[in-house]
N, C-alpha and C positions, 0 to 999 in steps of 0.2 A: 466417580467416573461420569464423561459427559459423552453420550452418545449423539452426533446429530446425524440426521439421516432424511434424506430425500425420500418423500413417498409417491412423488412423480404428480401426472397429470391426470388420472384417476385411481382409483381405489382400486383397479384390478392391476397397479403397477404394484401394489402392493403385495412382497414378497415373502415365504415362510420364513426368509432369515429373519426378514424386519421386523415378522409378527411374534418371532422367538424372542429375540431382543426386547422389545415393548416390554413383554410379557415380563421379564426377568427385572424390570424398570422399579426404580422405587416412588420416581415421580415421573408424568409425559407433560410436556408444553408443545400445545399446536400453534405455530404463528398463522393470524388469520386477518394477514393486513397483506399481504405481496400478491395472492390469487385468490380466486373461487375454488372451491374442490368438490366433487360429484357427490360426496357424502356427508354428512351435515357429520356432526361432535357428535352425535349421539350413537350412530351409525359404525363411527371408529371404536367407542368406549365398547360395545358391544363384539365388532372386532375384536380388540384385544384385549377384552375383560378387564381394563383397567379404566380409571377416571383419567380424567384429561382435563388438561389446565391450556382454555384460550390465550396465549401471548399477543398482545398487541403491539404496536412498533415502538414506545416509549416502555415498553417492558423488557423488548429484546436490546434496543439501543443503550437502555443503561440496564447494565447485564448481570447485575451484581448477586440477582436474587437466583438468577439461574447459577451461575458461577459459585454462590456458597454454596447451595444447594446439595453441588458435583461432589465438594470436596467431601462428604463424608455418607453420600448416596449414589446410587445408581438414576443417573435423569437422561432420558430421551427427548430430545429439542426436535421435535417434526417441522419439514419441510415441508408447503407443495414445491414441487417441481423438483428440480435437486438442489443440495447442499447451499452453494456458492454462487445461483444465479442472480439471487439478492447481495449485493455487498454490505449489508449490515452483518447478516451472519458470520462472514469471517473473522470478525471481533471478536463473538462466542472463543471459537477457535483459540484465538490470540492469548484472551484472558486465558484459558483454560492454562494452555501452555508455561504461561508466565510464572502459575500457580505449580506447576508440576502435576495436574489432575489428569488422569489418562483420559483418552479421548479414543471414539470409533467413528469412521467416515462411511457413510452409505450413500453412493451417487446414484444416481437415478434419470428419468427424461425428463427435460425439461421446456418450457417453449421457445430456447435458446438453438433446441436440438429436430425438435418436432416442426417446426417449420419447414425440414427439408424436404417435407411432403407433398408441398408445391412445387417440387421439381428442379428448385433454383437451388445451386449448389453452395453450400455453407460457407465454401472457403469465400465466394465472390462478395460476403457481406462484410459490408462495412462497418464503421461504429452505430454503435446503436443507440436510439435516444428514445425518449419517453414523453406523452405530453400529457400535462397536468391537470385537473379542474381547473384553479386559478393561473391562465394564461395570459391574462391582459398584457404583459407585459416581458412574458417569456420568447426568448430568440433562439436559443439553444436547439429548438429541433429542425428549423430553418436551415440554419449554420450547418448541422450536421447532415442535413438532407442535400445543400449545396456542395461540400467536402468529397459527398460518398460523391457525387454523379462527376467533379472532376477528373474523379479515379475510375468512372465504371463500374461502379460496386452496388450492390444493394441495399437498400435502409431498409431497417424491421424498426416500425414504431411501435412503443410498448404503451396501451393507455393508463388513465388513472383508474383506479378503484377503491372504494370502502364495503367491502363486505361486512363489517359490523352493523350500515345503514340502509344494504343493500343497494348500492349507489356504482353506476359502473358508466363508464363512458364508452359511445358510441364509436362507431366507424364513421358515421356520418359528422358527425359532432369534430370528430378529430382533424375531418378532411376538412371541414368548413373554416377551422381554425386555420387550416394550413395556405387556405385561399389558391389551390391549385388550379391549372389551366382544364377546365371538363375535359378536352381530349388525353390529358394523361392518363399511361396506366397504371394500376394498383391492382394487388393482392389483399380479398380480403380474408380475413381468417379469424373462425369464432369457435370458442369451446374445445380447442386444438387438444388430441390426444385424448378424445371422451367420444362416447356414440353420438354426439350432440355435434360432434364437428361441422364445419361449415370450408369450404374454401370454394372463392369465388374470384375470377380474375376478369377485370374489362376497364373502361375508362372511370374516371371519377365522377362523371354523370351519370353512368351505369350504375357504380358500385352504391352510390348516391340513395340510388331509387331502389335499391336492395331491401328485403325486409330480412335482414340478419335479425336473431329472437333470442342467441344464446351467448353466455358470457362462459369467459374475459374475450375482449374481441381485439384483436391486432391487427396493421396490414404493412403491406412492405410497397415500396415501391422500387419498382426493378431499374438497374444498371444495366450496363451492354450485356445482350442473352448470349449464351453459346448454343447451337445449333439444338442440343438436347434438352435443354431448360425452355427454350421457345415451343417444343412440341409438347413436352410435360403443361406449359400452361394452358394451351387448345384444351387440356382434359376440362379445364375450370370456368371457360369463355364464356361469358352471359350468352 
């Protein structure tokens, strides 16, 4: 049986069902390539009295070790965030399927979902892109930051990270890449869904000169406001 299961954006999203579950587990794999999470390995193993096996993203992507695994154990694939907001993981899924291996879904919050805390309404976002350490020569978030704003929608930039090296990309870093106009505005947003949160909104000279301290750090940049999204970002105004 393969269980995978979102444990959200910190360790208090973490639910009796999920810790039942675990517990009942004959193997748990944490992937620990997609976010940071408030609790270190040690911290979950104690959680849920069981060991825990780090998943890196060349472990999860060929899946083969978790997918024999299922067929003749009970394994728990943890999320941060939830299930599906990486697209690697629905592979998991797929293999399982393929095999006949039963399967259990735990959805959970994700920073797909937690952003609506900034005020700006979920449905008015557009696609979302991502931007990478090695950018030299990536266009991809440009494209899709120019797409959203014909539509009036909003772009959520997701940055890069290596938590194995402790290695996380900036909000500053991101915008510099982006080479925006200073007077534009941005949303910036760190540690989303953890006491660590951060949300701040003002121009990209502002956000610039921010001392954001907490990871993973995202920002959005807004599309046309509706009258209640414009008041909800006054809460955040440098």
């Amino acid at each position: 049986m393969l269980n995978i299961i979102g444990i959200g954006l910190s360790y208090k999203n973490i639910t009796e069902e999920i810790i039942d579950i675990v517990k009942e587990s004959n193997m748990i794999y944490l992937e620990n390539y997609t976010s940071k999470y408030d609790m270190e390995k040690e911290g979950l193993e104690n959680l849920f009295g069981k060991k825990i096996i780090l998943a890196n993203r060349n472990l999860v992507e060929n899946s083969e070790e978790i997918i024999n695994n299922a067929q003749d154990k009970i394994v728990s694939f943890l999320v941060i965030g939830d299930v599906f907001s990486a697209t690697t993981h629905i592979d998991l899924l797929i293999e399982a399927k393929k095999r006949d291996i039963k399967t259990k879904i735990i959805h959970n919050v994700s920073i797909l979902t937690a952003v609506g805390e900034t005020g700006l309404f979920l449905y008015n976002f557009g696609k979302i892109t991502s931007i990478p350490f090695e950018n030299k020569n990536v266009h991809e978030p440009l494209d899709v930051l120019e797409m959203n704003k014909r539509n009036n929608l909003h772009t959520l930039f997701l940055l890069d990270l290596n938590p194995s090296e402790n290695k996380y990309m900036t909000i500053k870093e991101a915008l510099e890449f982006l080479k925006l106009d200073d007077d534009e505005f941005v949303v910036g947003c760190c540690a989303m869904g953890t006491r660590n949160s951060e949300i701040k909104y003002g121009t990209v000279k502002g956000i610039k000169e921010c001392d954001f301290d907490s990871f993973p750090q995202c920002f959005i940049i807004p599309g046309k406001l509706h009258f209640v999204e414009e008041e909800a970002l006054e809460l955040y105004r440098l």
